[in-house]
MIMI-832968 format. One record per residue (C-alpha): residue number from 1; x, y, z. Coordinates in nm, 3 decimals, m for minus. Example, Ala and Ser with C-alpha at 12.3 -4.5 7.8 and 13.67 -1.06 7.14 Angstrom:
2
  pos     east    north       up
    1    1.230   m0.450    0.780
    2    1.367   m0.106    0.714
This chain:
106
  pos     east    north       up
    1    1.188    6.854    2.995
    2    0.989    6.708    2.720
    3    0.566    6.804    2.786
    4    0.312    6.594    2.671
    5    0.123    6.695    2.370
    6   m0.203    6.557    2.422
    7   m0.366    6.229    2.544
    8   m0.684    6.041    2.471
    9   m0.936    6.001    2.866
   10   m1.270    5.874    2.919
   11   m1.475    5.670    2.847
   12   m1.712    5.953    2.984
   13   m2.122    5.933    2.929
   14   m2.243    6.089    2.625
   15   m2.310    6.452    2.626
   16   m2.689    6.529    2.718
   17   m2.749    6.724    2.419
   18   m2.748    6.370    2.184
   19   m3.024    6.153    2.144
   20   m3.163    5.886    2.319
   21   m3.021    5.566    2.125
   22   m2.724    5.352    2.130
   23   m2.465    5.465    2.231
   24   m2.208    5.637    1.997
   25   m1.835    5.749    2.032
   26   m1.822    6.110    2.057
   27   m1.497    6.358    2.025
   28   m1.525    6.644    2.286
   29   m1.300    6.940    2.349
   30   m0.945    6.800    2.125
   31   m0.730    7.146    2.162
   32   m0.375    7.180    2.003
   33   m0.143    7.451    2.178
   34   m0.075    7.737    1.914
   35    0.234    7.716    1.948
   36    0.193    7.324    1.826
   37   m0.038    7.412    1.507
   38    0.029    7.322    1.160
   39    0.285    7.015    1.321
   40    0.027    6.679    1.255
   41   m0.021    6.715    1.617
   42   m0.426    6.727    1.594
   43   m0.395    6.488    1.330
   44   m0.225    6.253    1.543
   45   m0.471    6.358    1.859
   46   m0.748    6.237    1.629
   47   m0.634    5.934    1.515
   48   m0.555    5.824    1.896
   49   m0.912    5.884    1.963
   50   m1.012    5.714    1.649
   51   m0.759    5.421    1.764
   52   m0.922    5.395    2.112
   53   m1.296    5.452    1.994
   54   m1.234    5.145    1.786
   55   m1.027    4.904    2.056
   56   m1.356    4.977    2.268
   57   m1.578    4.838    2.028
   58   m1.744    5.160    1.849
   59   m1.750    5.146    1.412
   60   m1.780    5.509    1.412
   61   m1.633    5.853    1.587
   62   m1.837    6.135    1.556
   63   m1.810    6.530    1.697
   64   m1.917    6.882    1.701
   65   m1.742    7.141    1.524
   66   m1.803    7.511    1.515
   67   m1.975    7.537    1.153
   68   m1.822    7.885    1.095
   69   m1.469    7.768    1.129
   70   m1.371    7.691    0.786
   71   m1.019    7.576    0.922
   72   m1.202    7.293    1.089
   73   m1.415    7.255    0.811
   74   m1.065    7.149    0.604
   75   m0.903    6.956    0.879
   76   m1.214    6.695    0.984
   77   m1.254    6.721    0.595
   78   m0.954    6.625    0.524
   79   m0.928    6.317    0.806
   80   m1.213    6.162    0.637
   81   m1.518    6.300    0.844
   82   m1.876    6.426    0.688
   83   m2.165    6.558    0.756
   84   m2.440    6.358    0.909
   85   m2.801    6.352    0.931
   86   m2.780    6.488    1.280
   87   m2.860    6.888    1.249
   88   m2.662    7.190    1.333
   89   m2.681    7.248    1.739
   90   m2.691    7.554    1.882
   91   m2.492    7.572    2.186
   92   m2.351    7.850    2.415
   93   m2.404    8.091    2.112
   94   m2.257    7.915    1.850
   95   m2.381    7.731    1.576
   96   m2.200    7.359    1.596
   97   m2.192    7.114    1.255
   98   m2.220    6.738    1.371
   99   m1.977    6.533    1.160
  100   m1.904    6.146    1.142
  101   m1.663    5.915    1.047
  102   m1.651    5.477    0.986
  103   m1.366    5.303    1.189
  104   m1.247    4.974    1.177
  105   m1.333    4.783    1.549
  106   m1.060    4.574    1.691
């Protein structure tokens, strides 16, 4: 039988290390199997939540990534993200890099 691969939940509330402000749409814990790696499968993951972040009326997507982890680095690099004003986090010993990218709203 054929297992899913991934699906897109929530809306959920934002986490409670952000900001006060408006509200923002916020990736949180996207995992690819290892055995599903290197197959556009987080590619396709991301654009889902980018897809559903815009039906629900948000212009942006933004997450945390761990900043050491120069194979994230390359993959939210390479799906159009960057580096916002927001700074590095610390969180549960490691250092996380908060990165952004524009969607189009539906």
């Amino acid at each position: 039988s054929r297992q899913p691969l991934g699906r897109v939940v929530g809306p959920y509330p934002p986490p409670t290390f952000l900001k006060p402000g408006p509200l923002k749409a916020y990736l949180s814990n996207l995992l690819v199997r290892p055995d599903r790696r290197k197959q556009g499968v987080g590619a396709a993951l991301v654009r889902a939540c980018e897809d559903q972040a815009a039906a629900w009326g948000f212009d942006s997507l933004g997450l945390h990534h761990d900043r050491e982890d120069q194979k994230l680095l390359r993959f939210y690099g390479k799906a159009g993200y960057d580096s916002d004003s927001v700074p590095d986090l610390s969180h549960e010993g490691f250092m996380l890099k908060y990165v952004s990218k524009p969607i189009a709203t539906r």
